[in-house]
C-alpha positions in Angstrom: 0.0 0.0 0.0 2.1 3.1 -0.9 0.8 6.5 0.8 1.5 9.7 -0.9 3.6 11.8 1.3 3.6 15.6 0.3 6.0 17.7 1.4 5.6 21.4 2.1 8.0 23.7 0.9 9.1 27.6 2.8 8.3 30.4 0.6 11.4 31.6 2.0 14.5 29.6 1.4 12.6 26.1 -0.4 13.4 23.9 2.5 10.7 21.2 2.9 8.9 20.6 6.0 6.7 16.8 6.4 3.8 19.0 8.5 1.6 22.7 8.4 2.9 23.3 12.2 6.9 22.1 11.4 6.9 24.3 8.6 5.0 27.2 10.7 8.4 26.6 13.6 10.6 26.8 11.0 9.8 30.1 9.7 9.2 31.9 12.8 12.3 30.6 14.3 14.7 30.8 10.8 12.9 33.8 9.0 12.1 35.5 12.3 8.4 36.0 9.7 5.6 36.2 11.6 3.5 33.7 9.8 3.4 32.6 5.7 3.2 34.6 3.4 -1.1 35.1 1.9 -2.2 31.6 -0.3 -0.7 31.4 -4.0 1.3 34.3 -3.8 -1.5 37.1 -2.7 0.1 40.3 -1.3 -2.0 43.8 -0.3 0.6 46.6 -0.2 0.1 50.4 0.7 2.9 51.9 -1.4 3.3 55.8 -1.1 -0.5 55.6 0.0 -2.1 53.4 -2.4 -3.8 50.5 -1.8 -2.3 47.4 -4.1 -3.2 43.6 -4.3 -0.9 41.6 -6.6 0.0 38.5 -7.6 3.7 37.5 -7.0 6.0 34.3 -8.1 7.8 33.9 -4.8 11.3 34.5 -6.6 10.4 38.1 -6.6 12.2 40.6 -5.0 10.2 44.0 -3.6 12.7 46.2 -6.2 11.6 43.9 -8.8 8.0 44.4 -7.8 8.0 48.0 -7.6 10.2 49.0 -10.0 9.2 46.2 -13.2 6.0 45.4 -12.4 4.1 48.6 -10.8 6.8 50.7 -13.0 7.9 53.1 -10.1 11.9 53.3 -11.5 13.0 55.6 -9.1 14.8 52.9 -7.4 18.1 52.1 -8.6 19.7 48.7 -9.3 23.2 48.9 -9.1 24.8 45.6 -7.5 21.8 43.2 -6.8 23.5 42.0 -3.8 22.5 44.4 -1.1 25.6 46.2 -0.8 25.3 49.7 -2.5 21.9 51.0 -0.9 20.9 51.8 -4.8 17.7 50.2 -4.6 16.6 51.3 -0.5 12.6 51.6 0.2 11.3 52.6 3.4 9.2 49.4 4.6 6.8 49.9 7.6 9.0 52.6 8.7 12.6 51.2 8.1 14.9 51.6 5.3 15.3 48.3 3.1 17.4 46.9 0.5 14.7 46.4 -1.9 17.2 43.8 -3.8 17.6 41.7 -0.8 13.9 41.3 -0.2 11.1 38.6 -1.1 7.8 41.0 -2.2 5.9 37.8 -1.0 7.4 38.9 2.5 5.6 42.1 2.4 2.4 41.4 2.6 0.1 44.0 4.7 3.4 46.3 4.7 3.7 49.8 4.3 6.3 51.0 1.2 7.6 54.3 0.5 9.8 55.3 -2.3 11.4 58.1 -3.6 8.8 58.9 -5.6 6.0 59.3 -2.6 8.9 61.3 -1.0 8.8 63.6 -3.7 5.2 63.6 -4.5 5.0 65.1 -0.5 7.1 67.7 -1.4 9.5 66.6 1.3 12.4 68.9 1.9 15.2 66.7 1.7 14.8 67.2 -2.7 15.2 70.6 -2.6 17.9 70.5 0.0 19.9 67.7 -2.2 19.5 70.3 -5.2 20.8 73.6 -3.7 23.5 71.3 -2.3 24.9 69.8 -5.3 24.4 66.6 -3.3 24.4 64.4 -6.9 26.4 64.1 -9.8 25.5 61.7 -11.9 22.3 60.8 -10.1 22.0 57.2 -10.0 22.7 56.6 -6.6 20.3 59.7 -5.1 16.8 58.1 -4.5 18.6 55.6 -2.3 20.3 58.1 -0.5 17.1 60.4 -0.2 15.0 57.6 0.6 17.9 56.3 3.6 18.1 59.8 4.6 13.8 60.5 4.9 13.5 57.2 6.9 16.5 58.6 9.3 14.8 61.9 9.7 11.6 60.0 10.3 13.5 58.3 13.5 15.7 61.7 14.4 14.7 64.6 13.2 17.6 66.5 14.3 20.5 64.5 13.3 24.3 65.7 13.7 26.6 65.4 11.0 28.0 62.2 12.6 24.7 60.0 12.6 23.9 61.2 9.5 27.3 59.7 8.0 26.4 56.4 10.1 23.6 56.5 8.5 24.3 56.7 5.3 26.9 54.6 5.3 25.7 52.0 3.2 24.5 54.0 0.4 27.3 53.8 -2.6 28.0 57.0 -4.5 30.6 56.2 -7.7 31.0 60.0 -8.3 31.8 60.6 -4.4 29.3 63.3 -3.6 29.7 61.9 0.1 30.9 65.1 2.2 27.6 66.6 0.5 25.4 64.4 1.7 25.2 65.3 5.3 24.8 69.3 4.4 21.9 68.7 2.5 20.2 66.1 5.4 20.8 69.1 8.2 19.3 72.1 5.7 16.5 69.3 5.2 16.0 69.1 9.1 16.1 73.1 9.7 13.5 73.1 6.8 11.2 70.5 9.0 12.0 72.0 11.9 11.3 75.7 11.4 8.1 74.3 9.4 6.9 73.0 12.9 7.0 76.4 14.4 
C-alpha cells in the first residue's frame, strides 16, 4: 500500500517541511516571519499611499515588484546584492534593501519610495538640489530615501549620525561630504516648518 507523502515547501528559502505546524516553527524561528506569506502568492501593499493587491511568483524581489511590475523606476539597481543602498525603500518605517527582499514577505506592509517622497514635497529634494548633493544621479533616491527614513527616526540629526547612517549607500562620483549638508538644511527646513 504506498501512501503519498507531500511535502511542504518555505516560501522563504525552499526547505521542505513533512507537516503545516513544522513548517510554521521553521519560519518563525529561521525567518524571524511572523507567519506565511497570503495563499498562492496574494500580497495587499500600501505603497506611497495606495492601496495594491498583486500576484507574486515567490522568486520576486520587492525592487523587482516595484520597480518592473508597478513601473515606479526611481529605485536604482546597481549591485543586486545588497551592498550599494541603490535600490533602498522605506518598509513599515525602516529603510530596506529592496534587492535583498522577497515582495511575498511584504504582505500588509507599508512602502515608501522616492517617488512618494517627492510627490509630499519633502524637503530633503530641494535641499539635495541647492546642495549639489548628486552628480551623476544614480545613486540619489537611495540616498534620499535612507536619509527621509532617518529623519523620520531623528529629526535633528548631527553630521556624525547622518554619515552612520548613510553609510551603506554607494555613491561612484563621491558626492559623500555633500550628503550630510543637505540632510541638516532638510532638518532646519522641517523643523522651522513645525513652528
Amino acid at each position: 500500500m504506498n501512501k503519498e507523502i507531500t511535502k511542504l515547501t518555505c516560501p522563504y528559502c525552499g526547505e521542505t517541511k513533512d507537516t503545516a505546524e513544522g513548517l510554521r516553527e521553521h519560519v518563525f524561528k529561521s525567518h524571524k516571519a511572523r507567519g506565511l506569506p497570503a495563499p498562492e502568492g496574494r500580497i495587499k501593499l500600501i505603497i506611497n499611499r495606495a492601496e495594491y493587491e498583486f500576484h507574486v511568483k515567490p522568486n520576486w524581489t520587492l525592487y523587482y515588484l516595484i520597480h518592473d511590475k508597478l513601473g515606479l523606476t526611481g529605485a536604482k539597481q546597481f549591485c543586486d546584492r545588497g551592498a550599494c543602498g541603490s535600490c533602498t525603500m522605506i518598509v513599515d518605517g525602516k529603510p530596506v534593501l529592496s534587492c535583498m527582499m522577497l515582495a511575498i514577505e511584504c504582505d500588509g506592509k507599508t512602502v515608501e519610495t522616492v517617488e512618494g517622497i517627492a510627490a509630499d514635497g519633502h524637503p530633503l529634494i530641494e535641499a539635495y538640489v541647492n546642495n549639489h548633493a548628486m552628480q551623476c544621479g544614480y545613486c540619489t533616491p537611495g540616498f534620499v530615501v535612507t536619509s527621509k527614513a532617518l529623519l523620520d527616526h531623528n529629526p535633528d540629526p548631527t553630521e556624525e549620525e547622518i554619515v552612520e547612517a548613510l553609510a551603506g549607500n554607494l555613491c561612484r562620483c563621491s558626492t559623500y561630504p555633500q550628503h550630510p549638508i543637505a540632510v541638516r538644511e532638510a532638518a532646519a527646513k522641517m523643523k522651522a516648518a513645525k513652528k
